[in-house]
C-alpha positions, 0 to 999 in steps of 0.5 A, a space after each residue: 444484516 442480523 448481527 445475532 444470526 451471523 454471530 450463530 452461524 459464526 459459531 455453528 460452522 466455526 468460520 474463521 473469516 467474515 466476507 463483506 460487500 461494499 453495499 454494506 454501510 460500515 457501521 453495520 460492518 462494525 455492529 457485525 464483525 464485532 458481535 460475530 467477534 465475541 463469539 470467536 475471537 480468531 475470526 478476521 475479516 475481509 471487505 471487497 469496497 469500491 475502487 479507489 475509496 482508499 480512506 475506507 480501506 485505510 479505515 479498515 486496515 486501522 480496524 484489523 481487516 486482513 483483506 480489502 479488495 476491489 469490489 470488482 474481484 471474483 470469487 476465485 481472486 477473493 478466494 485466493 486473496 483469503 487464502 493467502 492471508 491466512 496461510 501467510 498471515 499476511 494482510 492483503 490489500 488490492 494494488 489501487 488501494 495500496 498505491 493510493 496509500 502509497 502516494 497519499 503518505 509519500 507523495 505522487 510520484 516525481 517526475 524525473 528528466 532522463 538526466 536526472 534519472 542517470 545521476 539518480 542511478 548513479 548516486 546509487 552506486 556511491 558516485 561522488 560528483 566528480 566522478 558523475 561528471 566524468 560519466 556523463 560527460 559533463 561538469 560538476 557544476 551540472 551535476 550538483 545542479 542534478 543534484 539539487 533538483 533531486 534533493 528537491 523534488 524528493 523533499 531529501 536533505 541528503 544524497 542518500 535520503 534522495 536514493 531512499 526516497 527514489 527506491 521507495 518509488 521504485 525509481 531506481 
């Protein structure tokens, strides 16, 4: 890649967005974007990588790209994805990768026993046990003992944390 062609044709059709290919290595990325970026400070940036690579997306993301698909994408979702962010001012980040990032800062994903899940989506509701027992039909030593497992499995000291924590990953 010639940095000072891309910075010139840059210049000479005023682009506001720099498309690359994943079988660009990223210091070339660099080299380019940055060079291309001195001649127009608003262009931004959009990157098609290889599926699930979510450490060179999250690396890219830190750097300021707006859009980072699957190297899969098609010229009219890529097209759409660009357009997207520039009429939102959104970043826009293909679901494989932000899943992975997802989990990579919260975790994966708990598993939940169908119990769980209903003292769960009670617990949401603002139950107290006593009256969660009552629902269930079983005792309030069974319900903190749901109670317990759910704080633990979601690394949560409270009853609300666990139900933010839950929502987070779209359990409830």
């Amino acid at each position: 890649m010639d940095s000072d062609l891309l910075a010139a044709t840059v210049h000479s059709v005023q682009a506001e967005w720099m498309l690359v290919g994943e079988q660009i290595d990223d210091s070339e990325i660099h080299r380019a974007f940055s060079r291309a970026k001195a001649v127009r400070e608003d262009l931004k940036l959009a990157i098609l990588g290889p599926r699930r690579d979510w450490r060179r997306c999250e690396r890219w993301q830190r750097r300021g790209c707006r859009v980072y698909l699957e190297d899969t994408a098609d010229l009219h979702r890529t097209a759409e994805a660009i357009r997207i962010a520039h009429e939102l001012g959104v970043n826009v980040t293909d679901r494989s990768f932000f899943q992975l990032l997802q989990e990579r800062s919260t975790g994966p994903t708990p598993h939940l026993t169908r119990r769980e899940h209903e003292v769960l989506d009670l617990l949401r509701r603002g139950m107290r046990n006593q009256d969660i027992a009552h629902a269930l039909h079983v005792t309030e030593n069974t319900v903190e003992y749901h109670v317990r497992h759910l704080l633990s499995k979601f690394g949560a000291r409270s009853r609300l944390e666990a139900v933010e924590r839950a929502s987070a990953f779209g359990l409830v």
